[in-house]
Every structure is written in C-alpha cells, then in structure tokens.
C-alpha positions as CSV (number, residue, x, y, z in Angstrom):
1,X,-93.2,173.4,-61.4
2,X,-94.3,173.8,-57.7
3,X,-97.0,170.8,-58.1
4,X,-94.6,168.8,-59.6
5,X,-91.8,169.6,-56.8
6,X,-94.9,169.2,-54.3
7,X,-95.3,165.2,-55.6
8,X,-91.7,164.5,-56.0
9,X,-91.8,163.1,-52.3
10,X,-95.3,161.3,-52.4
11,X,-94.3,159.5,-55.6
12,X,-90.9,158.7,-54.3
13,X,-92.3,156.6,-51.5
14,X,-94.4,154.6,-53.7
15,X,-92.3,154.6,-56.5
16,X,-88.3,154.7,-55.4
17,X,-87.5,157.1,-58.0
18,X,-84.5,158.3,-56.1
19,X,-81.5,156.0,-54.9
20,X,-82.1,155.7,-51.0
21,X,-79.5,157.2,-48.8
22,X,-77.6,159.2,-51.8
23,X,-76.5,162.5,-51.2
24,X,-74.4,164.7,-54.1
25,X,-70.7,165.8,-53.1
26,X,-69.2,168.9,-54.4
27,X,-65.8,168.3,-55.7
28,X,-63.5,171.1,-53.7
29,X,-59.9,170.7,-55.2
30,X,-58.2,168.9,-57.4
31,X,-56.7,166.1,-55.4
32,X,-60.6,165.6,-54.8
33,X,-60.8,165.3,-58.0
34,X,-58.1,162.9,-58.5
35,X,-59.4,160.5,-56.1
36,X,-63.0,160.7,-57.4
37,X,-61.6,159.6,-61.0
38,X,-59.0,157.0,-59.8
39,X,-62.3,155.4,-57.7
40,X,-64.4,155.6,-60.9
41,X,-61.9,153.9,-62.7
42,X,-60.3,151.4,-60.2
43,X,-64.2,150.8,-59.2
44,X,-65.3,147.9,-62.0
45,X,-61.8,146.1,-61.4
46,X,-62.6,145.5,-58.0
47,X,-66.6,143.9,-59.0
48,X,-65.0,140.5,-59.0
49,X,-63.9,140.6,-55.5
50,X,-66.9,143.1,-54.2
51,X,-69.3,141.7,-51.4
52,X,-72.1,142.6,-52.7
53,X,-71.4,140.5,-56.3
54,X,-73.6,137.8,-56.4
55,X,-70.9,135.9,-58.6
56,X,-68.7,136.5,-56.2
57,X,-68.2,132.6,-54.7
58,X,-68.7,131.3,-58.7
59,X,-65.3,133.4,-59.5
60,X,-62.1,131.7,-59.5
61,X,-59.2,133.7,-58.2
C-alpha cells in the first residue's frame, strides 16, 4: 500500500487519473443536503443552455 500511495502523484502527472481542481465536500445538514440533490437533479436540464456545451449554438430555444 505505501508504494502504491507513493506513485499515486508521479502517475497522476503523466496520466491525469484524478479530475484537476476537485476537492470532496462533506455534507453538514440537511438543507446541504437538499441543495446538493436539487443541483444533481436540476443539473442535466440546464446542459442545453450550459457554456461549456459544445451544441450549445446548434440548439434551438
């Protein structure tokens, strides 16, 4: 385990095995929660209208 934790950097550098600039969130309460689900839900609705779709322009409104 410690040579494998050891390479986990090296190989991400090469390799981009983790997402860049993620971090995890701990979930405190429950209107945290809430939110969190209601932006995991409302979050594919909105693709159509997102900046970074590359369809974006090719959508009708």
């Amino acid at each position: 385990i410690d040579e494998f934790g050891l390479d986990i950097p090296k190989y991400n550098r090469n390799n981009h095995f983790f997402q860049p600039n993620f971090h995890d969130h701990i979930i405190r309460n429950d209107a945290e929660h809430q939110r969190i689900k209601e932006y995991i839900i409302e979050n594919p609705v909105k693709w159509h209208n997102d900046k970074f779709n590359p369809l974006k322009n090719n959508i009708e409104e």
